[in-house]
Every structure is written in structure tokens, then in C-alpha cells.
C-alpha positions in Angstrom: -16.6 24.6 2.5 -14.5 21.4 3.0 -11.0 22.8 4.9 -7.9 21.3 3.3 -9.7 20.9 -0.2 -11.3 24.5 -1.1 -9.3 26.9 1.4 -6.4 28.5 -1.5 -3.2 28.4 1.4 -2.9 24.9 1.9 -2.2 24.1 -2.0 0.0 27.7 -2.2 2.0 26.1 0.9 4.0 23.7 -1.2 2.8 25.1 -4.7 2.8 28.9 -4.5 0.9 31.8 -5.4 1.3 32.1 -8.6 -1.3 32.6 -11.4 -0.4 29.6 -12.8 -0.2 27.7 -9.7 -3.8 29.3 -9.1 -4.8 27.9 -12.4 -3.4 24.0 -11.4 -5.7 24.6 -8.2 -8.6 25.1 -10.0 -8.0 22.3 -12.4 -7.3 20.1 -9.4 -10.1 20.8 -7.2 -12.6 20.1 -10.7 -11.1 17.1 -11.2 -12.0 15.5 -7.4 -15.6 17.1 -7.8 -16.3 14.8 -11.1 -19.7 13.7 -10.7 -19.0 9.9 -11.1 -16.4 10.4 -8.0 -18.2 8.6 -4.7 -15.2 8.2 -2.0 -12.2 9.5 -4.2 -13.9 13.2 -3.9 -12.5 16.2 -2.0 -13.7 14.9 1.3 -11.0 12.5 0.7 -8.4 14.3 -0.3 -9.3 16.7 2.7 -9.0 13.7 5.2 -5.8 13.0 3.6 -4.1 16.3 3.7 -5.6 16.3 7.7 -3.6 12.9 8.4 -0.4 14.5 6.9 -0.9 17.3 9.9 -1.2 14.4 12.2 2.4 12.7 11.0 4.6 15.8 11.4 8.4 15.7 11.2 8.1 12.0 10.0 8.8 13.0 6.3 11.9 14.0 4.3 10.1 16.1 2.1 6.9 17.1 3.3 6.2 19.6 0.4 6.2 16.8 -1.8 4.4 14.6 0.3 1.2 17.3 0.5 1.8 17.8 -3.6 1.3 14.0 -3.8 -1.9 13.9 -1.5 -3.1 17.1 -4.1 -2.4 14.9 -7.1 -3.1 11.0 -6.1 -6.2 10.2 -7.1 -6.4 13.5 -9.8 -7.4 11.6 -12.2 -10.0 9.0 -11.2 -11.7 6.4 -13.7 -11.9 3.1 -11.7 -8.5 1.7 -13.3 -6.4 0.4 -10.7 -2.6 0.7 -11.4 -4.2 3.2 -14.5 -5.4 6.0 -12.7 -2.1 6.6 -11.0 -0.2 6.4 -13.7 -2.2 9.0 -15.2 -2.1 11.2 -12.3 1.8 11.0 -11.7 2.0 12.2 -15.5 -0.5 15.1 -14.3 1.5 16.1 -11.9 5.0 16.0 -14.1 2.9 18.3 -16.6 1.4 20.8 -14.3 3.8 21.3 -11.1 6.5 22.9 -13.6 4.1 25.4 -14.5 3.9 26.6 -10.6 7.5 26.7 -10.3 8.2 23.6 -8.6 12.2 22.2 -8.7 12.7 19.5 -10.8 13.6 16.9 -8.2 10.9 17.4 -6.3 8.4 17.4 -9.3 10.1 14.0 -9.9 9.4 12.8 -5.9 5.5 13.8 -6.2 5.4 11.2 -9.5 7.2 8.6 -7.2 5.2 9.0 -4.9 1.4 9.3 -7.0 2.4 6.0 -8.4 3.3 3.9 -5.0 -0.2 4.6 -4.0 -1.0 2.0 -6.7 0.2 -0.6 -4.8 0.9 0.4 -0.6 2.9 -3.2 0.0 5.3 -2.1 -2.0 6.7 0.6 -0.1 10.7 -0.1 0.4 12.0 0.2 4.4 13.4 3.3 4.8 10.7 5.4 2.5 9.9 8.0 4.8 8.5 10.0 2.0 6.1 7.1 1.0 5.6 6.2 4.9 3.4 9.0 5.7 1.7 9.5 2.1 0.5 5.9 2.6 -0.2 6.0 5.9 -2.1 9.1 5.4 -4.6 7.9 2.3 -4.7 4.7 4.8 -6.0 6.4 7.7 -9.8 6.1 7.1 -9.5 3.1 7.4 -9.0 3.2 11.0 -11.1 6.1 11.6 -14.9 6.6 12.5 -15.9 6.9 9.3 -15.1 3.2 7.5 -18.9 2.0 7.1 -19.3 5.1 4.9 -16.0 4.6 3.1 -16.3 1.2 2.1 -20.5 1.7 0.9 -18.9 4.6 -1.0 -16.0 2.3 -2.8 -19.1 -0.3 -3.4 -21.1 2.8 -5.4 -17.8 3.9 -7.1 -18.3 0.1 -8.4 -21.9 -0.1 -9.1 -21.0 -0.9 -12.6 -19.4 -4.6 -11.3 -22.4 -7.6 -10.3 -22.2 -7.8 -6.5 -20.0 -11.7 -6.5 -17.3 -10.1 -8.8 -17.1 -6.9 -6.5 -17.2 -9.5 -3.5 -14.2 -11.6 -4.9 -12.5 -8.5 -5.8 -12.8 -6.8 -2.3 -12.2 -9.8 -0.3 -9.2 -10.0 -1.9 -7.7 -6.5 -1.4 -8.8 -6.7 2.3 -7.2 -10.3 2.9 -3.5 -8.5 1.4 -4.1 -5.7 3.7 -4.8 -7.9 6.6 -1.7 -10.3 6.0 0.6 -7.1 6.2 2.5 -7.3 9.2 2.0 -3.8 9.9 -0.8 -2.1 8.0 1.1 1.7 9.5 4.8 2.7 8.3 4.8 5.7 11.0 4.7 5.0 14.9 2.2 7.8 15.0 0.0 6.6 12.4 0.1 2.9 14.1 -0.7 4.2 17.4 -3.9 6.6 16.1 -4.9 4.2 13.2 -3.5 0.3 13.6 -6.2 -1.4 15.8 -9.0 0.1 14.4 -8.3 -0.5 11.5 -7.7 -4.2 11.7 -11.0 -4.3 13.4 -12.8 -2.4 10.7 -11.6 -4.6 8.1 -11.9 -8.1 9.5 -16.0 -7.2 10.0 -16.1 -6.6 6.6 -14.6 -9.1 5.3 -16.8 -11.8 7.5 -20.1 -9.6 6.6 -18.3 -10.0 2.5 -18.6 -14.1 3.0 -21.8 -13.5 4.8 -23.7 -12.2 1.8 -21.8 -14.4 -0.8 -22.7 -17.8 1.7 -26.8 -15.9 1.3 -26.4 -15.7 -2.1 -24.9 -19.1 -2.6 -27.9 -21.0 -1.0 -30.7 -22.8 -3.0 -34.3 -20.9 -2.9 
């Protein structure tokens, strides 16, 4: 059992216990089991929902920062900018249901939807600071090798230069960030590492598109 993703209390902490809310859980926790999922699964949203624990008191509205963790990458189809769109819109439809206020039904959209794009979070977002941060932090963890193979297998469909363009790319925008951590916390644990993690892949990236580029 994966703690954070399965274990009932820590959705009914910012959603409740009702049957409905019981009923969103349910839906929820299907959705990140989908078959086709490879990194985007509930061992993500798990080590997402962990990093939050790790940022305490650095949010405005942590409730709505956990809801946003729950519904991020809900729905999941390999559409950049798509997919959160589509899981903000989840989130507007099911979180009344559980008897969440309206503005903080309207914060969790905000928030699904800035994970689209992290270098656009505005100074002063503390909201966004530690969702970001938080969906962020494997990449300064232990675990990146097995993160980014998984990303390459949730992309299996795309030939190996496209996917090397397209990666290459997102890592170089990460990596020209001046900080790739809103929170102090989360740039002390996470910032180093992370930098690190990324700028091997990246030179191992051009590695195998220089092999692939050379005559037979």
C-alpha cells in the first residue's frame, strides 16, 4: 500500500468524509492507476503529497495546495498544457460535490493549471511556491534515473531524436531558472541535487544524439 495515495485520511483531511467525497477518492485514485500511466502514477502523487509534509507553514492555503497535488495530473494523456486543463475542470466539477467552499474550489483550478507551466509562477505565490516545489522535488531526490526512464516510457510513442529535442529543451528552461526552488526549505533539501541530476542528463541527451548522428 503506497502511504499518501491509498490510506482514505489524507484525501478526507482537506476533502472530508463524506460519501461523496469517498466517491471523488475512488474516482481519483483509478484515474492515477491507468495502465498507460509510467511516472504520473500514484507513487507520484504519493511523493508529492510527502514534499508538501516537508514545506510546512510555507503555504496560505495548504488545504488547497494538498487538493491540487490530489487533482494535477488527474487526468493524464501525454498533452502538455491539455492535461491540466482538463484536470483543473475535474477538480471545479468534483470538489463541490465533497463540500468544498467556492473560493477554494476556484484556488485548486489555479493552481492544477500553473503546473502546466512552473516558470510562470508570479513572486509572491505562496500557494503555487510549495505545489511547484513539491511536484519538483524528485528531481532532486534519489530517485531521478528512474523518473526520467519513466517520462522516456510515458513517450515510447515519440522516435528517440524528437523525444531528445523535446527533453533537451525542457531541461535547458529548467536549468536557466535562476532558482529552480520557490521555498527556502525546498532549495536547501532539493536545489543542488537537482541541478546536478539534470545537467548529467542533458550531456548523456547530446551524447546519444552525437552516436546517433555519426556515419556507420
Amino acid at each position: 500500500m503506497i502511504e499518501g495515495a491509498t490510506s482514505f485520511p489524507r484525501w478526507a483531511e482537506p476533502a472530508g468524509e463524506s460519501r461523496a467525497s469517498r466517491a471523488v477518492h475512488a474516482e481519483l485514485l483509478a484515474r492515477w492507476s491507468e495502465p498507460h500511466r509510467r511516472y504520473h502514477t500514484r507513487d507520484h502523487l504519493a511523493a508529492v503529497l510527502a514534499a508538501i509534509d516537508l514545506l510546512p507553514g510555507e503555504a496560505g492555503d495548504e488545504a488547497a495546495v494538498r487538493l491540487a497535488a490530489w487533482f494535477h495530473d488527474a487526468v493524464y494523456d501525454g498533452r502538455p498544457g491539455w492535461d491540466e486543463e482538463r484536470s483543473a475542470q475535474l477538480a471545479q466539477s468534483r470538489l463541490p460535490r465533497c463540500g468544498v467552499p467556492a473560493r477554494r474550489v476556484s484556488e485548486v483550478a489555479r493552481l492544477v493549471r500553473l503546473t502546466a507551466a512552473h516558470d510562470t509562477l508570479a513572486p509572491g505565490d505562496r500557494d503555487g511556491a510549495v505545489l511547484c516545489d513539491a511536484d519538483l522535488a524528485v528531481l532532486g531526490g534519489p530517485g531521478y534515473d528512474a523518473y526520467a526512464r519513466a517520462v522516456r516510457q510515458e513517450y515510447a510513442h515519440v522516435p528517440d531524436d524528437l523525444f531528445a529535442a523535446g527533453r533537451s529543451e525542457v531541461l535547458r528552461r529548467l536549468l536557466a531558472t535562476p532558482v529552480l526552488f520557490r521555498t527556502p526549505r525546498a532549495r536547501e533539501l532539493w536545489e543542488e541535487p537537482a541541478r546536478a541530476s539534470m545537467t548529467a542528463e542533458l550531456a548523456a541527451l547530446a551524447a546519444a544524439q552525437t552516436g546517433r548522428d555519426q556515419p556507420l
